[in-house]
Backbone as CSV, one residue per row, in Angstrom:
resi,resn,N_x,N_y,N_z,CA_x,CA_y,CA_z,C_x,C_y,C_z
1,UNK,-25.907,1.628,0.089,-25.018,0.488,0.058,-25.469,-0.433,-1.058
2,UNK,-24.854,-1.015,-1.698,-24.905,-2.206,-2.904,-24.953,-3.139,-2.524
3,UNK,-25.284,-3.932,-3.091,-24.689,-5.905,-3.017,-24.008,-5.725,-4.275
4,UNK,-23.432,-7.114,-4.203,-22.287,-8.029,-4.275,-22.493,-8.095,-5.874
5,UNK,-23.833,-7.696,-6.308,-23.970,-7.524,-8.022,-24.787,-6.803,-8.440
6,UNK,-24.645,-4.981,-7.348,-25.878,-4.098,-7.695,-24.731,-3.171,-7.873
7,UNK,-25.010,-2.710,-8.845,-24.461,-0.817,-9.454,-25.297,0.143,-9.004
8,UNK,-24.558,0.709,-8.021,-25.433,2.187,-7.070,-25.229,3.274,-8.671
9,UNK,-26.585,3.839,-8.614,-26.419,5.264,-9.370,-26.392,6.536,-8.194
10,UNK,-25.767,7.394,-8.944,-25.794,8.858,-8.457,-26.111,9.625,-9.064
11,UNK,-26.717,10.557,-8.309,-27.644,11.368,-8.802,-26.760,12.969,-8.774
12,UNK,-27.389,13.696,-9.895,-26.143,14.647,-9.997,-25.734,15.733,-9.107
13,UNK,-26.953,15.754,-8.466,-27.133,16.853,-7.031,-26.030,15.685,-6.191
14,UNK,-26.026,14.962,-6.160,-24.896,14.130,-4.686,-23.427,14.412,-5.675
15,UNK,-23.132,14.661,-6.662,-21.821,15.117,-7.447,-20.985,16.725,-7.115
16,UNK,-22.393,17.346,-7.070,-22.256,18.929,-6.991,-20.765,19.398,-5.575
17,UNK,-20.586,18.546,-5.142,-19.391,19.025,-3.956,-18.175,17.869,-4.315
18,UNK,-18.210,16.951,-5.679,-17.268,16.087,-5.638,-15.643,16.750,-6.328
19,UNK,-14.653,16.207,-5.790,-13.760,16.937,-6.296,-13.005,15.619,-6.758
20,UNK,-12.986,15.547,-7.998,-12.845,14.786,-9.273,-11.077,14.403,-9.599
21,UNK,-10.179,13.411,-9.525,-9.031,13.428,-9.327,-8.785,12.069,-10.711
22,UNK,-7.536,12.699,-11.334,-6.823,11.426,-11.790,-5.746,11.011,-11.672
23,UNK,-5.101,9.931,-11.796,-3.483,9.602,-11.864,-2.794,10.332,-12.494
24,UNK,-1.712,10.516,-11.984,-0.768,11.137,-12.603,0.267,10.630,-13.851
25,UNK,-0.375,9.052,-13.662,0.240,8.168,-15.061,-1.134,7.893,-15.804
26,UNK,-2.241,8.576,-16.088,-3.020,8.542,-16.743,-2.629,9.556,-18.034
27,UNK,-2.849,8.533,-19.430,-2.327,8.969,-20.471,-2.527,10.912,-20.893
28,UNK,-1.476,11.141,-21.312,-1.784,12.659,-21.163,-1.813,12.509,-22.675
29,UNK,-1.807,11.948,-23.515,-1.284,11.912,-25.083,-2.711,12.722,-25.840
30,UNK,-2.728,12.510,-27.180,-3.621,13.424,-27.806,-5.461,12.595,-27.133
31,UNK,-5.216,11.949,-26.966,-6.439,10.674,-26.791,-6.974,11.064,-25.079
32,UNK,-6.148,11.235,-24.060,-6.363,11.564,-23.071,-7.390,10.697,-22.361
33,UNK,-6.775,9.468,-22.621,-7.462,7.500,-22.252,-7.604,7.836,-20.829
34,UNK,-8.523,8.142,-19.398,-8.535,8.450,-18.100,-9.665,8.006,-17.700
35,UNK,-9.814,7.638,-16.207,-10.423,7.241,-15.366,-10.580,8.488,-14.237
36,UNK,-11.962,9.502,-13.505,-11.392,10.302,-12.769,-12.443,9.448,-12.052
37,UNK,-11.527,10.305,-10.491,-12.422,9.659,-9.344,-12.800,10.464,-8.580
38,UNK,-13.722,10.138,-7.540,-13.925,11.504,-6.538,-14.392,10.688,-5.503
39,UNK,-14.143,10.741,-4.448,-14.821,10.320,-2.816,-15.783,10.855,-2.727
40,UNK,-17.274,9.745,-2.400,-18.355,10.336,-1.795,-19.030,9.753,-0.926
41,UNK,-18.537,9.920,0.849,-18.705,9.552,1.998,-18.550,8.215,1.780
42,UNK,-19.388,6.926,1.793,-18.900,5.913,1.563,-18.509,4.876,0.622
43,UNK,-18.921,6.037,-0.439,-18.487,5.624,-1.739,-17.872,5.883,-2.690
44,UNK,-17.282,5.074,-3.771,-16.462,5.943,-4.414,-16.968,6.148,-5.866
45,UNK,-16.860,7.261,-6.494,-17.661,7.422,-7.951,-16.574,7.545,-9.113
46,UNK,-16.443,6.676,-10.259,-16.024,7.161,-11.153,-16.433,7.007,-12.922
47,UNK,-15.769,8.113,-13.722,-16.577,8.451,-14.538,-15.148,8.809,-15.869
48,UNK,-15.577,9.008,-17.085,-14.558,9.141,-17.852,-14.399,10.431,-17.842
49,UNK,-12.973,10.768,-18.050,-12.165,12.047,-18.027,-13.283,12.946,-19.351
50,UNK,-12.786,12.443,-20.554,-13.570,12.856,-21.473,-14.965,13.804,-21.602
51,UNK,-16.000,12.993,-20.544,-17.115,13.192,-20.636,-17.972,13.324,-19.477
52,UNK,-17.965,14.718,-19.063,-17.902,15.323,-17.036,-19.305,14.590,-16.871
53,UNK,-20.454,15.121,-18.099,-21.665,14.741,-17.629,-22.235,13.962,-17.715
54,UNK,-21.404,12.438,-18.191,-21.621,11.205,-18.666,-21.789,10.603,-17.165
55,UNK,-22.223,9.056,-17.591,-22.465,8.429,-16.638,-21.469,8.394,-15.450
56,UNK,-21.493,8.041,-14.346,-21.332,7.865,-13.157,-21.110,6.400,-12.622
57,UNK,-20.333,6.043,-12.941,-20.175,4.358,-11.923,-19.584,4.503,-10.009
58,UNK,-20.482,4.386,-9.109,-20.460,4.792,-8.141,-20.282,3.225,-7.383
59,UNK,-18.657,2.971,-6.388,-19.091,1.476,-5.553,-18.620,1.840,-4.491
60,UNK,-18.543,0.580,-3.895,-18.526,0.881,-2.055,-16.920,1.483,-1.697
61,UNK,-15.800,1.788,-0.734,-15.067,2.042,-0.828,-14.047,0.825,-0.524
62,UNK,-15.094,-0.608,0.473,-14.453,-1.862,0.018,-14.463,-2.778,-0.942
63,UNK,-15.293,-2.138,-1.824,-14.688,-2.542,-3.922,-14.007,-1.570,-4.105
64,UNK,-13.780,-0.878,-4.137,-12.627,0.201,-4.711,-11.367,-0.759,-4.545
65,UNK,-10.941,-0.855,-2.637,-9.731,-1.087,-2.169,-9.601,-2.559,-3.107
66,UNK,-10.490,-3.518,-3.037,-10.574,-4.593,-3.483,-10.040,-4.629,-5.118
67,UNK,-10.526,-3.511,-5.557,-9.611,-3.105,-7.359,-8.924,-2.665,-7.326
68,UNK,-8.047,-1.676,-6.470,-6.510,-1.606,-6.536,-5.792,-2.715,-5.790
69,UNK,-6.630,-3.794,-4.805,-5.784,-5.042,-4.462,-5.346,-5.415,-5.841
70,UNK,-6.404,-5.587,-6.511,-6.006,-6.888,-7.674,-5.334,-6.044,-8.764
71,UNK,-5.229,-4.911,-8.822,-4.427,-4.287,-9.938,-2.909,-4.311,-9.509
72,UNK,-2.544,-3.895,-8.304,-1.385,-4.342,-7.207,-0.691,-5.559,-8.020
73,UNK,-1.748,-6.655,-7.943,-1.551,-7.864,-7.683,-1.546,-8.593,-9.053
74,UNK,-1.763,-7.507,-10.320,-1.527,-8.165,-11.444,-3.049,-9.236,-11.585
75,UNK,-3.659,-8.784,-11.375,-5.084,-9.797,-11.495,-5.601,-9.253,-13.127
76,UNK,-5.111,-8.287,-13.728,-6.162,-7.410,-15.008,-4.690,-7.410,-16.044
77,UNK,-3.072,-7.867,-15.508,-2.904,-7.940,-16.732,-2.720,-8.881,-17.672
């Protein structure tokens, strides 16, 4: 579990069963601009489309819900 201004890492053995998902309005163009995600028990991990074995940004699954509230909600544009 995190606080309120800690970035959990993951380690690549806790990845090995993640099944990695993106939007379906994530740019398909030559650039292939994406965000993928994957559920892992209580957290959620995501990482750039681009680059499988790149870093890992891993948060709780009530920051997740909390960033599609505010994307919903027009808070990022």
């Amino acid at each position: 579990m995190t606080s309120e201004n800690e970035v959990s890492t993951v380690r690549s053995s806790d990845l090995s069963h993640a099944t990695w998902r993106k939007s379906s309005r994530s740019n398909h163009g030559a650039e292939g601009d994406c965000v993928e995600v994957a559920g892992l028990g209580d957290e959620v991990a995501l990482r750039d489309s681009k680059n499988f074995s790149g870093p890992v940004l891993a948060i709780t699954r009530a920051e997740w819900r909390s960033f599609l509230g505010g994307i919903r909600a027009g808070e990022f544009s």
